[in-house]
KEKETOR-423371 format. One record per atom (N, C-alpha, C): atom name; x, y, z; residue number from 1. Coordinates in pm, 1 decimal, decimal comma, padded with zeros to 6 digits. Layout:
N
[CA [X Y Z] NUM] ...
***
This chain:
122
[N [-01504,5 -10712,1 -04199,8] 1] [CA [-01424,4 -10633,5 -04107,9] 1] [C [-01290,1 -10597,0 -04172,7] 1] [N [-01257,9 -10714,7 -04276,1] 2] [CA [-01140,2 -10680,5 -04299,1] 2] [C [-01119,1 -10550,3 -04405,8] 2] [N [-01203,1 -10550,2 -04465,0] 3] [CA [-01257,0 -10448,8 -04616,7] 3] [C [-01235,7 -10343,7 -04495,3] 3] [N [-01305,9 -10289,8 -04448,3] 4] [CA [-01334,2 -10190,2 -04345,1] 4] [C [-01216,2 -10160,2 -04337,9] 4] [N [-01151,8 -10221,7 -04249,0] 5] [CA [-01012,3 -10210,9 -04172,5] 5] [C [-00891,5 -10114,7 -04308,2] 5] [N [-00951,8 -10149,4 -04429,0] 6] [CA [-00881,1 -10110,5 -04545,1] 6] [C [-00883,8 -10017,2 -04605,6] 6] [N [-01029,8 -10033,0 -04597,4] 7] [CA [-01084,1 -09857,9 -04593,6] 7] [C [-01012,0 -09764,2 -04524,7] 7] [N [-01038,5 -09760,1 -04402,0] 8] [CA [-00987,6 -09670,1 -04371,2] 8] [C [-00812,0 -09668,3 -04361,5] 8] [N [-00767,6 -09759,7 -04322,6] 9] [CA [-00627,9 -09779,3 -04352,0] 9] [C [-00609,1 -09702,1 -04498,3] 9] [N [-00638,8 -09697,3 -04605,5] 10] [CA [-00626,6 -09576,6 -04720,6] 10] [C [-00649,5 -09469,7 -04690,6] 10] [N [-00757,1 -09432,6 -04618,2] 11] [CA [-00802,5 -09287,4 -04603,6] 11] [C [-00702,0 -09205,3 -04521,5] 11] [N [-00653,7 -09293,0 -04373,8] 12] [CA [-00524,2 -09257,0 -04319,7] 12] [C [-00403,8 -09191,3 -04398,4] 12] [N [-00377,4 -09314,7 -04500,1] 13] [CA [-00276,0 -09297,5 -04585,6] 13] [C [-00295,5 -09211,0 -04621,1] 13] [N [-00370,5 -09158,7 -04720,6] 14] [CA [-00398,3 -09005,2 -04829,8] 14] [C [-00372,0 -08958,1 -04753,5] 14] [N [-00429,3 -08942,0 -04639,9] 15] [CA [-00440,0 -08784,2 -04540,9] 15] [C [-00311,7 -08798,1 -04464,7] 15] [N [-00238,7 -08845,7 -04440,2] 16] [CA [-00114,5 -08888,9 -04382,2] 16] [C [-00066,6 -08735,0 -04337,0] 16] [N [-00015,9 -08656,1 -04434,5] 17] [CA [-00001,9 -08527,0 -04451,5] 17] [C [-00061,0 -08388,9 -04373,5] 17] [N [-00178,9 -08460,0 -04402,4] 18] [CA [-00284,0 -08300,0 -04391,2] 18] [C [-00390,0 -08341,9 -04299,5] 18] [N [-00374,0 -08335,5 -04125,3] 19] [CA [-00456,8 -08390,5 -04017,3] 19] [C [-00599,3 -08363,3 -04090,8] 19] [N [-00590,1 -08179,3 -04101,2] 20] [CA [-00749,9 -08146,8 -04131,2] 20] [C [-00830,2 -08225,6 -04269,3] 20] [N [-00765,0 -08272,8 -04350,7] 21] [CA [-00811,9 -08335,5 -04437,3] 21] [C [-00846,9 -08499,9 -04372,0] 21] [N [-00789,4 -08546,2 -04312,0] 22] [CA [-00784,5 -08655,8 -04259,4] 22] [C [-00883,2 -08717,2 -04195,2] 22] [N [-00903,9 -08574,3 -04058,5] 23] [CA [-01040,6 -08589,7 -03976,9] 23] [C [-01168,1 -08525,3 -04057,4] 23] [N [-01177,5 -08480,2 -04168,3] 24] [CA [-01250,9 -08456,6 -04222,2] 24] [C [-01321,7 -08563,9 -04322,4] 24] [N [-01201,1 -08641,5 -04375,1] 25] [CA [-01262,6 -08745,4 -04489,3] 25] [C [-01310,5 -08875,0 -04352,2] 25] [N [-01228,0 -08855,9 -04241,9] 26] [CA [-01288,4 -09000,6 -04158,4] 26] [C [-01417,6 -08962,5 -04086,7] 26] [N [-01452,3 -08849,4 -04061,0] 27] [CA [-01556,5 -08803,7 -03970,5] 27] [C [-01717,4 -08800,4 -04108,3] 27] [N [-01648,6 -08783,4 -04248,0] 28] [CA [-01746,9 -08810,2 -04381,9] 28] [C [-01751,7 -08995,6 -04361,4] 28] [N [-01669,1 -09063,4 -04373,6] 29] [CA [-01667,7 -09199,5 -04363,5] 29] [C [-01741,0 -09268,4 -04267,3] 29] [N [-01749,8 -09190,3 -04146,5] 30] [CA [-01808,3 -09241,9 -04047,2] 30] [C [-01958,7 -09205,2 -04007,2] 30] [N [-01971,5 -09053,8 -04095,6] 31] [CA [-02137,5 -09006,2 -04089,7] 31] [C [-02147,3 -08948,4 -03989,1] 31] [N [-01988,6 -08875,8 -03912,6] 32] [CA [-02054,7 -08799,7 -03846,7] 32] [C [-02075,5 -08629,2 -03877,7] 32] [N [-02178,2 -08604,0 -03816,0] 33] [CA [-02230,8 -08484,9 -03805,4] 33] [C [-02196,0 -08406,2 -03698,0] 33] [N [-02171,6 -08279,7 -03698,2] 34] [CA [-02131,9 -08209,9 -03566,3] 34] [C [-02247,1 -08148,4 -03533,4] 34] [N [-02352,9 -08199,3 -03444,7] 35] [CA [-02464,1 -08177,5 -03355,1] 35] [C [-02430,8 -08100,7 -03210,3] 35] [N [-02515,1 -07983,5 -03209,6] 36] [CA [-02505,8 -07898,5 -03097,2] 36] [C [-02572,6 -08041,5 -02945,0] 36] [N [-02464,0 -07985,8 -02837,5] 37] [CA [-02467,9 -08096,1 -02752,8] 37] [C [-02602,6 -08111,5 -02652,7] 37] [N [-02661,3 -07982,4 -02692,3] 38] [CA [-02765,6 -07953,2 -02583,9] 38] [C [-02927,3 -07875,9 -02691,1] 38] [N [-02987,0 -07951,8 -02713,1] 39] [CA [-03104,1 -07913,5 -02762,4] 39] [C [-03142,9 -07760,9 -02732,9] 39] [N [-03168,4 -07661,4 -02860,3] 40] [CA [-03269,6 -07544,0 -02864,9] 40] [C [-03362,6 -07544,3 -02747,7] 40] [N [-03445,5 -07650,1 -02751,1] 41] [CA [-03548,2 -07661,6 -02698,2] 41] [C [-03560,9 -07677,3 -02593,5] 41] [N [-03450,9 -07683,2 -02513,5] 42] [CA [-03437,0 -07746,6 -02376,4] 42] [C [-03398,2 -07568,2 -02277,7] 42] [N [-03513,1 -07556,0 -02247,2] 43] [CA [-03509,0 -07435,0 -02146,1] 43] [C [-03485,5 -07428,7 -01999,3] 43] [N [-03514,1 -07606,3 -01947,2] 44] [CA [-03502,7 -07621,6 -01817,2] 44] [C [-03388,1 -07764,5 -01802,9] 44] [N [-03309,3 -07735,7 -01766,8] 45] [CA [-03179,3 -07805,2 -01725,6] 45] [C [-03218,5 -07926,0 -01655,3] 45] [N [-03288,6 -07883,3 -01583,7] 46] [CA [-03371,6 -07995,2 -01448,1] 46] [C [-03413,8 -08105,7 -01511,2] 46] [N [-03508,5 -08054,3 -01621,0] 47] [CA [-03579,3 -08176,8 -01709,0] 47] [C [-03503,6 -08249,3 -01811,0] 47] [N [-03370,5 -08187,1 -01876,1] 48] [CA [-03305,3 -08245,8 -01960,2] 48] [C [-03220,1 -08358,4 -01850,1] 48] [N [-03195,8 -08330,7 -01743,2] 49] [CA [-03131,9 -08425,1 -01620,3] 49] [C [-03189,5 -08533,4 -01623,9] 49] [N [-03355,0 -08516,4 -01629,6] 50] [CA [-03464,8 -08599,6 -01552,1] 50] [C [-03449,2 -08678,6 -01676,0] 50] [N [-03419,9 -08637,4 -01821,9] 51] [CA [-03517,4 -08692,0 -01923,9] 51] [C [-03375,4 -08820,7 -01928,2] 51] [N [-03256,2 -08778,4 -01920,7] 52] [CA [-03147,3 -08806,9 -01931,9] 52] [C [-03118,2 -08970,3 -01832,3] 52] [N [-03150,6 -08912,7 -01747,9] 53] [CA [-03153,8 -09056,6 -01614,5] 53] [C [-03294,4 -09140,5 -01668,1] 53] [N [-03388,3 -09073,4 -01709,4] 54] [CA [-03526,1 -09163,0 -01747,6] 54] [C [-03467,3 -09266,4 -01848,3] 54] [N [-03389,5 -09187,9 -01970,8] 55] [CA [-03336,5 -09260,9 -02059,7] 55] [C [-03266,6 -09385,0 -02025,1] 55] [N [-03151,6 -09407,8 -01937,9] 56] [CA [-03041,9 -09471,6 -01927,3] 56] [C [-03171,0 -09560,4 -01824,6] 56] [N [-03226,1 -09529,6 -01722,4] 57] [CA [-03287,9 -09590,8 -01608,9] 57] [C [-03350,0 -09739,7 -01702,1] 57] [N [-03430,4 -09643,1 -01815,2] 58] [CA [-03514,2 -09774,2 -01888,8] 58] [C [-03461,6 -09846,5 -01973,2] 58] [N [-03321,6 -09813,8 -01973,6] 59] [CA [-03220,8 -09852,2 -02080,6] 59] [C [-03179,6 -10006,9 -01986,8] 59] [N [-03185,9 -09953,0 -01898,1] 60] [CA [-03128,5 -10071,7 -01791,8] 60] [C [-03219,3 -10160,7 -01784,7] 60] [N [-03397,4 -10118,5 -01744,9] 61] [CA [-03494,1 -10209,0 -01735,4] 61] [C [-03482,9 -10331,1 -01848,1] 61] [N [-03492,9 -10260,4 -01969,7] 62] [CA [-03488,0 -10343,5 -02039,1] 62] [C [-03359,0 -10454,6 -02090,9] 62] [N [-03233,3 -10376,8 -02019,9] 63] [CA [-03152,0 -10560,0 -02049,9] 63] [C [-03134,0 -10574,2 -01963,1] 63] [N [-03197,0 -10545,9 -01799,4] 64] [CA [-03162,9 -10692,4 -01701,9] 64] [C [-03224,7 -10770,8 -01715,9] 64] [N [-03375,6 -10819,3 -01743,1] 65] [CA [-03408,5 -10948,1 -01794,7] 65] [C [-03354,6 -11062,2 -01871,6] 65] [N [-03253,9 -10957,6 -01969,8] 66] [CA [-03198,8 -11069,2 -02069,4] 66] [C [-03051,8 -11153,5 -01998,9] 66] [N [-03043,3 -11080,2 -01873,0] 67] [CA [-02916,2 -11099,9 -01815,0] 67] [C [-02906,1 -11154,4 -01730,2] 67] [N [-03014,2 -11294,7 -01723,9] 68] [CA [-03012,6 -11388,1 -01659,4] 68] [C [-03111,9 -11366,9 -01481,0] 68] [N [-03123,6 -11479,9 -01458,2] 69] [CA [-03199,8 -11507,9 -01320,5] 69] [C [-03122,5 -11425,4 -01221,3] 69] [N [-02993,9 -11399,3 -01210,9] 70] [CA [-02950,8 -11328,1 -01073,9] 70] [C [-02992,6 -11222,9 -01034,4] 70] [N [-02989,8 -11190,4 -00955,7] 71] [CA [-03052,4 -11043,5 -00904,0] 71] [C [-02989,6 -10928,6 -00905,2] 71] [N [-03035,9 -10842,6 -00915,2] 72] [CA [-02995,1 -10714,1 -00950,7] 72] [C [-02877,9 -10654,4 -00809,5] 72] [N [-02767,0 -10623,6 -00853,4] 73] [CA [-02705,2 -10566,7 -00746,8] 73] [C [-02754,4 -10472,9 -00630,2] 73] [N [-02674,0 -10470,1 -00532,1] 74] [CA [-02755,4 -10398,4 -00449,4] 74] [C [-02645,6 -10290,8 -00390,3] 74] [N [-02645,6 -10166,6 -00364,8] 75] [CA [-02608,9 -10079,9 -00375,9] 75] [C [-02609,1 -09987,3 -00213,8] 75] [N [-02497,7 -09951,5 -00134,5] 76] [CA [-02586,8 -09876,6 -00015,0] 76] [C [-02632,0 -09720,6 -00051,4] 76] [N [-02698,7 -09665,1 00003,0] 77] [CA [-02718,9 -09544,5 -00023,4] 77] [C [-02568,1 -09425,5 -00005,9] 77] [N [-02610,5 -09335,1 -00132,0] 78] [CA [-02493,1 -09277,6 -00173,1] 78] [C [-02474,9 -09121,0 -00053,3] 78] [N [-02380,4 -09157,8 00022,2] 79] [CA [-02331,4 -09075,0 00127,2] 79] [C [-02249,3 -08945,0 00089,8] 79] [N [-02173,2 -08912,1 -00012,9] 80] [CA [-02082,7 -08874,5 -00096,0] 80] [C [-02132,1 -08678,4 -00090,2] 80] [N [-02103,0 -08627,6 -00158,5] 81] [CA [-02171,8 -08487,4 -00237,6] 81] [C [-02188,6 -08541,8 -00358,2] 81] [N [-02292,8 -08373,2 -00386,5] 82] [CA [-02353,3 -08470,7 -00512,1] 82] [C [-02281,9 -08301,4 -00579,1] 82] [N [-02302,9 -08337,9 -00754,9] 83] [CA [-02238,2 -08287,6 -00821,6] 83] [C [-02359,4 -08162,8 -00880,3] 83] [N [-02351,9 -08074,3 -00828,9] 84] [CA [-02486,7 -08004,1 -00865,0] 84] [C [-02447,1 -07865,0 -00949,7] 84] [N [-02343,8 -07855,0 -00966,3] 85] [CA [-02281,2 -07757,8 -01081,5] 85] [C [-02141,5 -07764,6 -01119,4] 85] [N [-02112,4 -07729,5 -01186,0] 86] [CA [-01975,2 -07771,9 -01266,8] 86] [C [-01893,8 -07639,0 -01304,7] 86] [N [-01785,2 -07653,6 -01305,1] 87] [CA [-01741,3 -07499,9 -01280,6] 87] [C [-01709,4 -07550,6 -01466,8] 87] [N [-01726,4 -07420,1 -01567,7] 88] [CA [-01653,9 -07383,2 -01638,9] 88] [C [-01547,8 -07452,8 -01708,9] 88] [N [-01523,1 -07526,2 -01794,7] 89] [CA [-01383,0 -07547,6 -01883,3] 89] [C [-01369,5 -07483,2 -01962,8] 89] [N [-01255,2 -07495,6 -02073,3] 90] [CA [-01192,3 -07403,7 -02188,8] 90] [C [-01159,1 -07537,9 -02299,8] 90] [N [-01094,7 -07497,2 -02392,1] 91] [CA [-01040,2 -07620,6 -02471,3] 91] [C [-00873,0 -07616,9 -02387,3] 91] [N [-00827,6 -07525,2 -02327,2] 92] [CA [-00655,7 -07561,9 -02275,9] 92] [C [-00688,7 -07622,0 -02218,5] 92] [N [-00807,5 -07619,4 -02120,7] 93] [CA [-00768,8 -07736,6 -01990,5] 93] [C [-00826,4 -07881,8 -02035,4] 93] [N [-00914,3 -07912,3 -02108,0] 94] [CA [-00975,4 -08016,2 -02178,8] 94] [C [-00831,8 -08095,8 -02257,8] 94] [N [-00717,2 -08009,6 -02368,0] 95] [CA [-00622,1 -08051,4 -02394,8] 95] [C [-00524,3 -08113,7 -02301,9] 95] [N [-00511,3 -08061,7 -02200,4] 96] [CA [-00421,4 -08077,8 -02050,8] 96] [C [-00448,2 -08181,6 -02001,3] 96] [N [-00600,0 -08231,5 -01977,8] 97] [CA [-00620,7 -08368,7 -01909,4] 97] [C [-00619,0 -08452,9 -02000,2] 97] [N [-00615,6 -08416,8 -02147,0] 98] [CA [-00602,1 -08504,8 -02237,2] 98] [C [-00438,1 -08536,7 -02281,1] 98] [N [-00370,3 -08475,0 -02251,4] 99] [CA [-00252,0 -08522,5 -02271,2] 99] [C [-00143,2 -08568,8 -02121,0] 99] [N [-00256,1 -08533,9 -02009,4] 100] [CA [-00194,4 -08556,5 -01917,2] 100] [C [-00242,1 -08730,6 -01862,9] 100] [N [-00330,3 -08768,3 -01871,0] 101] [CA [-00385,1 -08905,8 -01876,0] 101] [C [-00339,3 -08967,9 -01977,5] 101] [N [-00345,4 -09101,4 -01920,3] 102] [CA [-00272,0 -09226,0 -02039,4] 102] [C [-00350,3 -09232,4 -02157,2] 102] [N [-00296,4 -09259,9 -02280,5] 103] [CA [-00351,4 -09283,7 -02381,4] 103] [C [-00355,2 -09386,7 -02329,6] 103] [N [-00503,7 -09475,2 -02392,8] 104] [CA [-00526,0 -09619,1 -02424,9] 104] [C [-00562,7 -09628,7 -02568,7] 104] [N [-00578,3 -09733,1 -02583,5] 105] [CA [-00552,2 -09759,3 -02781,0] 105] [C [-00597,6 -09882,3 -02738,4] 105] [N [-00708,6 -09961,0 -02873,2] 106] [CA [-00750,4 -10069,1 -02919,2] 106] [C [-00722,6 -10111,2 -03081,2] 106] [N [-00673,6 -10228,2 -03090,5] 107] [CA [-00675,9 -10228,9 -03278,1] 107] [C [-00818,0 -10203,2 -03328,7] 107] [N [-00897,7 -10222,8 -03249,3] 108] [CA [-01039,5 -10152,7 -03320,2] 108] [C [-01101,3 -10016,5 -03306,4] 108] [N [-00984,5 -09934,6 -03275,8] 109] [CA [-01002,6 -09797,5 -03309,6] 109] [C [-00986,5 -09769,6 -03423,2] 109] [N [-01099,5 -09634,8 -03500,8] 110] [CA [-01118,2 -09632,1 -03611,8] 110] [C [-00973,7 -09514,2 -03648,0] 110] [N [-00953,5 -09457,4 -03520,0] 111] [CA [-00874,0 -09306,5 -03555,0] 111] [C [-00782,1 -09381,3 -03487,5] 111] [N [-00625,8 -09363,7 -03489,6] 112] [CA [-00488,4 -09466,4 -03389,4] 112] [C [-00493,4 -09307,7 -03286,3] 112] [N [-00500,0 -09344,6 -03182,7] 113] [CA [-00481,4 -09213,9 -03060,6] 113] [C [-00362,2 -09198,7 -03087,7] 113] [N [-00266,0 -09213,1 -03150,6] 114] [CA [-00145,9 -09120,1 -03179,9] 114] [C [-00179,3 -09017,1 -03311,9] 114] [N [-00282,0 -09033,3 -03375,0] 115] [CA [-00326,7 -08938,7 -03449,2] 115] [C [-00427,1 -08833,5 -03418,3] 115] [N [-00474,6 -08862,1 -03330,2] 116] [CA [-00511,6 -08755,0 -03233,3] 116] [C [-00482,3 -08691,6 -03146,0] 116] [N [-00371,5 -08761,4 -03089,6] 117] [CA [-00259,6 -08661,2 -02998,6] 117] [C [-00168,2 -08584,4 -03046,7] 117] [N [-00128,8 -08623,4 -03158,7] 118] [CA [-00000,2 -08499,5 -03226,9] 118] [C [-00110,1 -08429,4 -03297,5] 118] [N [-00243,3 -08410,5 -03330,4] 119] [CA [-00301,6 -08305,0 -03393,7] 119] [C [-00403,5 -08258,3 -03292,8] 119] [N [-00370,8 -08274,4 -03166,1] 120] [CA [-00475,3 -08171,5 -03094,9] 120] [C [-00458,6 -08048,3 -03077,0] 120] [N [-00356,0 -07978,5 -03089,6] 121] [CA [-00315,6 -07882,6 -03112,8] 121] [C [-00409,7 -07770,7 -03243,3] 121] [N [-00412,7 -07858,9 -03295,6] 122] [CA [-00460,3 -07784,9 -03403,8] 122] [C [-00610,1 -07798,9 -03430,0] 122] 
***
């Protein structure tokens, strides 16, 4: 962990300067890839929903067993509205709730959220 921690603690450093170089050598460091968020293939919204809740549903099956004898919470039925379309965002208003909500920060963040807040802009 600690090697790690050093790693990138250098890579910071170099890039200290130059954000775009920065998030570029940490986003190479980290393997990520910028993947379109919503599959080609997905023509019906309904089913990417369905496939989406199937996912997480069996995600659950499988670690409440490991999570001991108690029983599964119990829940009343959801009275509320339900969220059945979503109006539209932009990147201003995405920036706006992002600088308008608290930063939180962990020492085991790989990026320090003060390095992502003075370069969202850009």
């Amino acid at each position: 962990k600690q090697k790690k921690k050093q790693y990138f603690h250098r890579i910071i450093s170099v890039s200290n300067n130059n954000p775009k170089t920065l998030f570029r050598m940490v986003n190479k460091a980290l393997d990520h890839k910028q993947q379109q968020q919503i599959p080609d293939s997905v023509k019906d919204m309904s089913e990417l929903a369905t496939e989406f809740n199937k996912f997480f549903s069996d995600k659950v099956a499988k670690i409440r067993p490991a999570m001991g004898p108690e029983p599964p919470p119990e829940f009343d039925d959801f009275s509320g509205s339900t969220l059945a379309e979503f109006k539209p965002t932009n990147n201003d208003e995405i920036l706006e709730i992002i600088k308008e909500s608290g930063i939180k920060t962990s020492p085991d963040d790989i990026l320090p959220c003060k390095v992502l807040v003075d370069n969202l802009d850009e």
